[in-house]
C-alpha positions as CSV (number, residue, x, y, z in Angstrom):
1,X,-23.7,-14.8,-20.6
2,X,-26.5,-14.8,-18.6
3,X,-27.8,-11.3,-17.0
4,X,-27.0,-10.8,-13.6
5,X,-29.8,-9.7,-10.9
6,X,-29.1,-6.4,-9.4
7,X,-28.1,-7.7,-5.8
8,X,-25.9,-10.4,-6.8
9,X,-22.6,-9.7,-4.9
10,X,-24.4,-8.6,-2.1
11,X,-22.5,-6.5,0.6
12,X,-19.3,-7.5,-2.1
13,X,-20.7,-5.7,-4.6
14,X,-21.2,-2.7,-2.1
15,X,-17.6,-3.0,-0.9
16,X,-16.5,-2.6,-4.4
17,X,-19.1,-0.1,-5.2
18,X,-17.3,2.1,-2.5
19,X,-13.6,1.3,-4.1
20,X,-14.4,2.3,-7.4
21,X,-16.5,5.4,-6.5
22,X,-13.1,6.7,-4.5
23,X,-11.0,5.5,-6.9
24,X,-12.9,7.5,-9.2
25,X,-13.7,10.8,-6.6
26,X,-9.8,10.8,-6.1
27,X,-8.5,11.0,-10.0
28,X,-11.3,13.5,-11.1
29,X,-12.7,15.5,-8.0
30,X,-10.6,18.6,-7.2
31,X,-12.3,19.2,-3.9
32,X,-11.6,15.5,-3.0
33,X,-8.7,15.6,-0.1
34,X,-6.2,13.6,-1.9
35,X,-6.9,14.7,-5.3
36,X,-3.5,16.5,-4.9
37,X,-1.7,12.7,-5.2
38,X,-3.5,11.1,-7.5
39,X,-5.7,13.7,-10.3
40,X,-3.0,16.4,-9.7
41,X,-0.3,14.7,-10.1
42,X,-2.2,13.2,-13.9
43,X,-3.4,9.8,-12.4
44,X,-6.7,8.4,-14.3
45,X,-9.1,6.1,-14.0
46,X,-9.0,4.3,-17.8
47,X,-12.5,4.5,-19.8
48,X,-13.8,1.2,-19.2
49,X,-13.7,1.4,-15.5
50,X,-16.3,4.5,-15.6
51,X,-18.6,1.9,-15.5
52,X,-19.0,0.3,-12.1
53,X,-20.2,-3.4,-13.8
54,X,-16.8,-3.2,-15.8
55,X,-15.2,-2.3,-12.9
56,X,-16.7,-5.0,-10.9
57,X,-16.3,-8.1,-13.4
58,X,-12.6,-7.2,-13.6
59,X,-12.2,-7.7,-10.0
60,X,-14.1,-10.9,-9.4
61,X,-11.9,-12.2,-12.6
62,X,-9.0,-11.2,-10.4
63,X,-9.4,-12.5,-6.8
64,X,-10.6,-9.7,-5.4
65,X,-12.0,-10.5,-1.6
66,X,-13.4,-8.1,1.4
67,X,-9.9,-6.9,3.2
68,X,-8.2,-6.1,-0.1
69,X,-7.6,-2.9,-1.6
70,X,-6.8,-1.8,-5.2
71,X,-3.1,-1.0,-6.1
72,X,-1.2,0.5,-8.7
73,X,1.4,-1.4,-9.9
74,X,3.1,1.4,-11.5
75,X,2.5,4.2,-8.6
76,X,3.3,6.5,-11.7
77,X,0.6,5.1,-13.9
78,X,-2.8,5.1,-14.1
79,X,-6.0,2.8,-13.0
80,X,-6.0,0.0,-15.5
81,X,-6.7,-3.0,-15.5
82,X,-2.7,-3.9,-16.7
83,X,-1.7,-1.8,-14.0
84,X,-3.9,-2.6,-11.1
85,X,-4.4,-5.5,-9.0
86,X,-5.3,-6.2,-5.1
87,X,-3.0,-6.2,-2.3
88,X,-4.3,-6.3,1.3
89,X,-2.6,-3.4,3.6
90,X,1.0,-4.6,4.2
91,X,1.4,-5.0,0.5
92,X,-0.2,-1.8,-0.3
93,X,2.2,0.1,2.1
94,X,5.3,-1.6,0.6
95,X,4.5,0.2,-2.8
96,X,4.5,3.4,-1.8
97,X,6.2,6.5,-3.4
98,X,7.3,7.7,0.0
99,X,9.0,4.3,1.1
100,X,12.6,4.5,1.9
101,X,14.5,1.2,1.0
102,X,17.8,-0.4,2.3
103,X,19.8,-3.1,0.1
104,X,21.9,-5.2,2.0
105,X,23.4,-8.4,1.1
106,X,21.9,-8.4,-2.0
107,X,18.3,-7.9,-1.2
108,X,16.3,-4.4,-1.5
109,X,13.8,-3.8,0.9
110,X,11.4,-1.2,2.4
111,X,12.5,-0.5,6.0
112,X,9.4,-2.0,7.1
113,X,10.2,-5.3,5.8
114,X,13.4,-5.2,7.5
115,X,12.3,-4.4,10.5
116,X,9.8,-7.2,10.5
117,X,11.7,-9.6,8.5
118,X,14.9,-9.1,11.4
119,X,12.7,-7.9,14.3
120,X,13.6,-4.7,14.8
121,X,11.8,-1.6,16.2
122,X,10.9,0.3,13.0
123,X,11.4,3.7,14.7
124,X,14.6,2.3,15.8
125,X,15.7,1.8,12.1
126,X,14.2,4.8,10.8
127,X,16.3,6.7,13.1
128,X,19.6,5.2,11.8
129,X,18.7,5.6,8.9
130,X,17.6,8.7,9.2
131,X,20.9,9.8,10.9
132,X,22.7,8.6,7.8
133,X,23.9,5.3,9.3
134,X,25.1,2.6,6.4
135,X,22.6,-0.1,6.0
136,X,24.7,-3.1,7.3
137,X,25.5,-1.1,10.6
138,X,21.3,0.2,10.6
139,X,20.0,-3.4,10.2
140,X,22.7,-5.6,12.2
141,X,23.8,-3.1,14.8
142,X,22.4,-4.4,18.7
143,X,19.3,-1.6,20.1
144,X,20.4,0.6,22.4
145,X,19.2,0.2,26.1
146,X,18.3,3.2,28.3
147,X,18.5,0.7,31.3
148,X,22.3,0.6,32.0
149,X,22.4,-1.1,35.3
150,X,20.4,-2.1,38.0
151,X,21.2,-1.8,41.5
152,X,19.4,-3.6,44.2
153,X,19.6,-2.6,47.8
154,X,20.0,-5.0,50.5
């Protein structure tokens, strides 16, 4: 394999550069302000990926592009390259370990995909859900309306 010049990637490479160094800042420094979620709670950043040119020729090998964002697969496991890959913000957000999901007819989703995948408010359904409502009356019930009539004068 031939040897790379410094600057290939360009701004890519400094993109990436800025991934891995949080990545990194978040699993191992315990002044870093999430620390707490990821290096307190036991989450590592696997040996090979100390170096940044492993780190980088990993993500080239798999699709990684500006707008994307590393994710654990296994939000219990740690950064490897069998449990990482790239997921752009919606994604991301549907794997996290606060998420509340609904299953209903069959399918198991995060409220946010419900709410986009039927249109709903979010709030609205995190409210019902919230207020202990069953998930086929949260997710098929009509919204509410504060407007209950109106009147016009003549």
């Amino acid at each position: 394999m031939a040897k790379r010049k410094q600057g290939q990637y360009g701004r890519s490479g400094a993109l990436l550069y800025n991934t891995w160094r949080a990545m990194r800042q978040r699993c191992s420094n315990r002044n870093h302000e999430h620390y707490q979620y990821y290096g307190g709670r036991g989450i590592t950043v696997c040996p090979a990926w100390h170096n940044f040119r492993t780190f980088l020729e990993w993500a080239v090998a798999n699709n990684w592009r500006p707008g994307l964002t590393i994710e654990r697969i296994d939000n219990m496991g740690g950064y490897t390259p069998r449990n990482c890959r790239f997921a752009d913000k919606v994604e991301q957000n549907n794997n996290r370990r606060d998420n509340i999901w609904l299953q209903y007819m069959g399918y198991n989703f995060t409220l946010a995909q419900w709410a986009r995948l039927l249109q709903l408010n979010y709030k609205t359904l995190a409210s019902r859900v919230r207020r202990g409502w069953p998930a086929e009356l949260a997710l098929t019930a009509p919204a509410y309306s504060r407007i209950k009539e109106l009147h016009f004068v003549n």
